[in-house]
N, C-alpha and C positions, 0 to 999 in steps of 0.2 A: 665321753672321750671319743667312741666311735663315729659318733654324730660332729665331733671336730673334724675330725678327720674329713668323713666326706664332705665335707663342707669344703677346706681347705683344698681339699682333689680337684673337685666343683670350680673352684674357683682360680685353681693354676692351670686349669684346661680349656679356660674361656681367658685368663689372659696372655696364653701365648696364642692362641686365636685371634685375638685382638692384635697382638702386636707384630703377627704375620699378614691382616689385616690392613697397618699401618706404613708396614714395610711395602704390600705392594701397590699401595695409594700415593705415596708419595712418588712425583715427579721432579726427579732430578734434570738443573741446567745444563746444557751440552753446548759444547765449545763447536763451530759449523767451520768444517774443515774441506767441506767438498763444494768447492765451488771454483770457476772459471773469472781470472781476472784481465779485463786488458788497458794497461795502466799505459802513462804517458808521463816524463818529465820536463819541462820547461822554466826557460829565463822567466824572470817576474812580466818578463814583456810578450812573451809568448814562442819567441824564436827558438829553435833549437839550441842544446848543449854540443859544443864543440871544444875539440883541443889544439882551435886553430888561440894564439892570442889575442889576436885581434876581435875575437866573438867572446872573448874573457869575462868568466863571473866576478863580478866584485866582492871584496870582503865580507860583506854584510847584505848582501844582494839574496832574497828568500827566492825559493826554486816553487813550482808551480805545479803541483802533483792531483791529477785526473783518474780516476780508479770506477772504470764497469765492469761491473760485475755481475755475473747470473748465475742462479742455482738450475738444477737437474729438478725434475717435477716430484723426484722419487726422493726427495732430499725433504725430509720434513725438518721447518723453525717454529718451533715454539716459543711460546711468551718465555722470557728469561736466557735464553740462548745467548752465547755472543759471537762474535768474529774478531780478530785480532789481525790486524797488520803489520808487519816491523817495519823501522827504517831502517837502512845500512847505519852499518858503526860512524860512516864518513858524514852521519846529516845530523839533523838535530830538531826538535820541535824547541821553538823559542817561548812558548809559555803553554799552560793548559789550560784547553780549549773546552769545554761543552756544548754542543750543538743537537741539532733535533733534524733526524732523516725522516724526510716526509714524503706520504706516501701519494700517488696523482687523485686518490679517492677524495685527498682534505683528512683523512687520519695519519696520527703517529704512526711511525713503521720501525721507528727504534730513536737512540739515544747514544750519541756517540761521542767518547773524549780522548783528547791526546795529551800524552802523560811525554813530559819533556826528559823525564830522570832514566824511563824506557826506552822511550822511540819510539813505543807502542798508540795505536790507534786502536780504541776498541768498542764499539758498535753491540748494546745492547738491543734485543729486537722484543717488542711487543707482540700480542698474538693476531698482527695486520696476516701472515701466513699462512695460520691455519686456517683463516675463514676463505684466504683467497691463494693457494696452494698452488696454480702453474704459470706458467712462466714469469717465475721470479726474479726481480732485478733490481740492481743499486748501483745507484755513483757516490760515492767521497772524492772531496773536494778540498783540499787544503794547502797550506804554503811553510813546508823547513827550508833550514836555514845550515849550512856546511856546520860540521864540527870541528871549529877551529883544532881540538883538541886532539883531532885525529888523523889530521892530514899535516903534508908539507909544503906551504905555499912560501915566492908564487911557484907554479909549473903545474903539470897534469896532476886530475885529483879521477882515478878509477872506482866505482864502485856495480852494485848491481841491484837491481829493483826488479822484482816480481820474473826472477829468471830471465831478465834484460842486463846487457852491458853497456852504462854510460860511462864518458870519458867528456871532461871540461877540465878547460886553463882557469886555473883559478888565480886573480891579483893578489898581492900582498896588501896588508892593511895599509890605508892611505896615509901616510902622515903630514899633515895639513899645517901649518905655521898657525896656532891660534892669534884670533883678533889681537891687537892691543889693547882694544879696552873694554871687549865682553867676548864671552861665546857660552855658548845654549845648547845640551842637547836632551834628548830624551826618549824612553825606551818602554816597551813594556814588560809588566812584572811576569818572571817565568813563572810563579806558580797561580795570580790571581790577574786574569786577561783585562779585568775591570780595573786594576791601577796603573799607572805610568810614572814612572821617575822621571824628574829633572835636577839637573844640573849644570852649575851657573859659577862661571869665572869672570871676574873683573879685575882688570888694574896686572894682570900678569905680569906686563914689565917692570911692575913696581915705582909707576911718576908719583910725585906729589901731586895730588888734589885738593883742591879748597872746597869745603863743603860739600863732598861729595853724597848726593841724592839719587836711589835707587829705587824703581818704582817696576813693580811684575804683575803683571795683566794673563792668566790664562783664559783662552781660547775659548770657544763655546763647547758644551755637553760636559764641563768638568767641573769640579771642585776643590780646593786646597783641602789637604787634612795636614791641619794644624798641629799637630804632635807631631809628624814629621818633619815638622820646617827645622836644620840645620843651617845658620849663616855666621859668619866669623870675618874679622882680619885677620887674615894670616901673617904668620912670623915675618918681621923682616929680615932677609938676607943680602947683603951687600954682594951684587953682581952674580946673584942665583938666582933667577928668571923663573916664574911658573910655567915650566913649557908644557904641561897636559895637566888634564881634568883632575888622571887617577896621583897627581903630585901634590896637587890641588887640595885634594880629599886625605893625603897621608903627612902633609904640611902642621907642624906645631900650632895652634890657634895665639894670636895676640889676645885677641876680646872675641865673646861671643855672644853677642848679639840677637840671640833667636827670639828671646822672650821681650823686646821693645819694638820687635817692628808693630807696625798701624794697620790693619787687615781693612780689606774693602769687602762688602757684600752686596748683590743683586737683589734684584726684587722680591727672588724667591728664597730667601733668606740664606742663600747657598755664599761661602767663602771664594772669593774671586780673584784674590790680588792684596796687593801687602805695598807697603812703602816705607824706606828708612832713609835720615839723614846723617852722616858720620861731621859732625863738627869740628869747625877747625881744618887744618891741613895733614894730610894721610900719607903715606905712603904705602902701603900697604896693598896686597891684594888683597881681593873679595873671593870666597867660596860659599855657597846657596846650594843646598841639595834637599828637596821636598818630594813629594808625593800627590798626584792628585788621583778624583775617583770621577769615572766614567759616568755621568748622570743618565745617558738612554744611549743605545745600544749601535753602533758602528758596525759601516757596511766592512767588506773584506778589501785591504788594502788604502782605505783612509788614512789620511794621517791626519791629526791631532797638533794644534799650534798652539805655544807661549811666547811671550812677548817680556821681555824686559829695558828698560831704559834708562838712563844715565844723564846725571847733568850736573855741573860744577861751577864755580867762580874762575876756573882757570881752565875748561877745557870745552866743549860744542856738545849739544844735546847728542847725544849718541842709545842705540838700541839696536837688537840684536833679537831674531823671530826663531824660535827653535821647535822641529818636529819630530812626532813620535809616530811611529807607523804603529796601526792597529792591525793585528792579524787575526783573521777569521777565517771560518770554515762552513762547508755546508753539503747536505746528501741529502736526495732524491731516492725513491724506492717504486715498485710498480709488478703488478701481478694482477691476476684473475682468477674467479672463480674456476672450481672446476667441474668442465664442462659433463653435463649429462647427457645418457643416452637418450633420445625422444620415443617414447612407446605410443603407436598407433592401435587404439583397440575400435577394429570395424564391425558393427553390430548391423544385422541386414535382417529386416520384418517383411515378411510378404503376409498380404492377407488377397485373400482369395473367395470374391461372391461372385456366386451364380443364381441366377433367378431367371427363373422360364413364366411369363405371362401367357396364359394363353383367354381370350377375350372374345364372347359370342354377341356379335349383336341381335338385339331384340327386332322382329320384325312384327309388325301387326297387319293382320288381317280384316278385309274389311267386305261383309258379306251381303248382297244388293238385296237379299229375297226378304233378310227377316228385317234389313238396317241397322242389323244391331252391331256391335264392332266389339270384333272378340281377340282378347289379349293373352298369349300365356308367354309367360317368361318363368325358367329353369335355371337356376343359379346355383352354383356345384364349387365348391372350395376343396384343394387339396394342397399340402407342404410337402415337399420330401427333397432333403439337405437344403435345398435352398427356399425359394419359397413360390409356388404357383399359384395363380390364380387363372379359375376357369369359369367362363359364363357359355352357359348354355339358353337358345331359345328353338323354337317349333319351326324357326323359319333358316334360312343361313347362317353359315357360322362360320366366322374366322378366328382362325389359332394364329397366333405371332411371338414364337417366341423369343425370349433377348436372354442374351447370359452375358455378365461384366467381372471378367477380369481383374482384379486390381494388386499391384504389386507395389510397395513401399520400400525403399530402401534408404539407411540413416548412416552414415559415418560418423564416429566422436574419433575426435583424438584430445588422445590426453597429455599433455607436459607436464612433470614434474618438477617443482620449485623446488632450485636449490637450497639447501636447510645448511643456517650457519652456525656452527655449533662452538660454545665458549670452549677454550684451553684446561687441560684437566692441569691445575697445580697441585702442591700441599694443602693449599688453603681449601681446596673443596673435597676433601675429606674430613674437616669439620665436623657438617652436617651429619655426615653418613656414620662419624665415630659417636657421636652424641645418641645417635639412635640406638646405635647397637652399644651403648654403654647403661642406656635406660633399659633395653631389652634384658643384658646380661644384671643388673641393678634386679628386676620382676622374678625372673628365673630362680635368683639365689635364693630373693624373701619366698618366694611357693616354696621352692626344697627343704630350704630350714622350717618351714609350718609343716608342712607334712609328716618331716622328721621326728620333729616333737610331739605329733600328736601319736 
């Protein structure tokens, strides 16, 4: 029992060690709240907002929002971080967006979406910061659109952006006498950028047609999706006119028609367009409301065309082209390393020889009496610190000596390479708790043998 005991001690004082361990490994996201923005709003055209009317935003006219931004050096982003923008209550994001702020190296710098139900723009950042920590910078770039919902048009619409005060005439929604015999128009989806609606009215005055034949052609980069296709005659009413789309759409159905039209496909096996003929003579209006999907990717501010067309026993080929503006976004980011000090380490060798030669020439003597020729040479060697050398002979003798100087001097300099070092997350404490759970794993089995022995 005692031997439980410490065991169980043993082992609640290595996991709350671990789990204080745990606690201070994990790095938590932080919301980056210290930064400098200098933001800019404009017409879709670029001109300034005014509350003159004559410079008047249109109904449905998107506004044109510029945002740089820079952090302070002392400001640390880490991977997971984000940044939040709002709009005023008066604007609105017409769908959501996901876009990629990129940074001038060619790496991601974050990941950023606009959520139309918030107003919010929010700008997740990668760890492009920590490796490159000063002078940090960003632009967002994107396009809202008035909240009909929250202003009073037409006349002045007041709001505020980034601690700025704008002021624009905003028009009243247009109301346009639809065609007689088509109109077209089409939108993108608020919650998915990649679909567009259309919707298609015919025959709104209600004539008789003979045989009336209806053929829809979408645009390039798109697609039908055929579950969505809605088309009908609508109710007749004697001298009640379809005057708009959304009467169009809340109109009783005669027949409906969705599951016989004829679909056309491209090359690439993609849904393109549709055709039906109504037999006989009609009266009736036509309502058509579909769905298509974006096949590859639209710049900011394109629009997107459909085409429908018309033709009869009793009336003139008639068609009607309708577009959908695609709206996009896009951010830029930009920083640099941070910079190091440069350390000079000057290393200076002097070496210093001295050498004294001193050098006897040999002389011979040459004696008339005996002829004999007598030689003596005396050669005497000595060192001391440096190195001398001395000849001696019986006849003159010259000392010469040389001493050489020599002084070396080297400079290194040395620069230290910047070291880029990865983002500490959760996830890499992994590693480190795996270790120390094998460590505390050895620990317990040594205690418990010991124990029992």
């Amino acid at each position: 029992m005692k031997m439980k005991r410490k065991l169980l001690s043993l082992v609640s004082v290595l996991t709350i060690l671990l789990g204080a361990f745990w606690v201070t490994k994990i790095v938590k996201a932080d919301q980056v709240t210290n930064y400098t923005n200098t933001a800019s709003i404009t017409k879709s055209d670029g001109t300034a907002l005014s509350n003159d009317p004559s410079k008047a935003v249109n109904y449905w006219e998107p506004l044109s929002f510029s945002n740089s931004i820079t952090f302070p050096d002392e400001v640390s982003i880490k991977a997971g971080d984000t940044l939040t923008i709002k709009l005023p209550e008066q604007l609105q994001f017409t769908t959501a967006l996901t876009f990629d702020v990129m940074h001038t190296n060619g790496q991601l710098a974050g990941k950023a979406t606009t959520d139309p139900n918030t107003g919010e723009v929010t700008v997740t950042f990668t760890d492009i910061f920590e490796k490159l920590p000063n002078d940090k910078a960003m632009t967002l770039n994107f396009n809202a659109q008035l909240n009909h919902n929250n202003i009073s048009i037409p006349g002045v619409v007041n709001f505020n952006y980034n601690n700025v005060a704008y002021s624009s005439y905003v028009k009243d929604k247009d109301i346009t006498p639809i065609s007689p015999d088509v109109n077209k128009v089409g939108y993108q989806d608020k919650s998915n950028p990649g679909l567009i609606h259309w919707k298609v009215l015919i025959n709104n005055k209600q004539g008789a047609i003979d045989n009336l034949t209806l053929t829809d052609v979408v645009g390039e980069d798109q697609e039908i999706v055929k579950d969505s296709l809605v088309a009908a005659r609508l109710q007749y009413i004697a001298g009640d006119d379809v005057d708009s789309l959304d009467e169009a759409a809340s109109r009783p159905y005669a027949e409906d028609f969705s599951k016989n039209v004829t679909y056309q496909t491209n090359d690439l096996g993609l849904t393109t367009g549709f055709t039906y003929t109504i037999p006989g003579s009609s009266n009736n209006a036509i309502f058509i409301s579909y769905t298509t999907r974006l096949t590859s990717s639209q710049s900011a501010g394109k629009d997107v065309s459909n085409t429908i067309a018309i033709s009869g026993n009793n009336i003139n080929y008639s068609n009607q082209t309708g577009y959908a503006r695609i709206e996009s976004a896009y951010g830029r980011a930009s920083s640099r390393v941070k910079r190091q000090a440069e350390t000079t380490t000057v290393t200076e060798t002097t070496t210093s020889s001295s050498s004294e030669t001193t050098t006897s020439e040999a002389t011979t003597e040459t004696s008339s009496t005996t002829n004999n020729n007598s030689t003596t040479t005396e050669t005497a060697t000595s060192t001391t610190g440096a190195s001398t050398t001395q000849t001696k002979t019986t006849a003159s003798q010259t000392n010469v000596p040389t001493t050489t100087n020599i002084t070396t001097t080297s400079k290194q300099v040395t620069k230290q390479k910047a070291k880029f070092v990865l983002p500490s997350t959760g996830e890499q404490a992994g590693l480190l708790l795996t270790t120390v759970g094998l460590v505390i794993v050895a620990v317990a089995g040594v205690y418990f043998y010991r124990t029992r022995r």
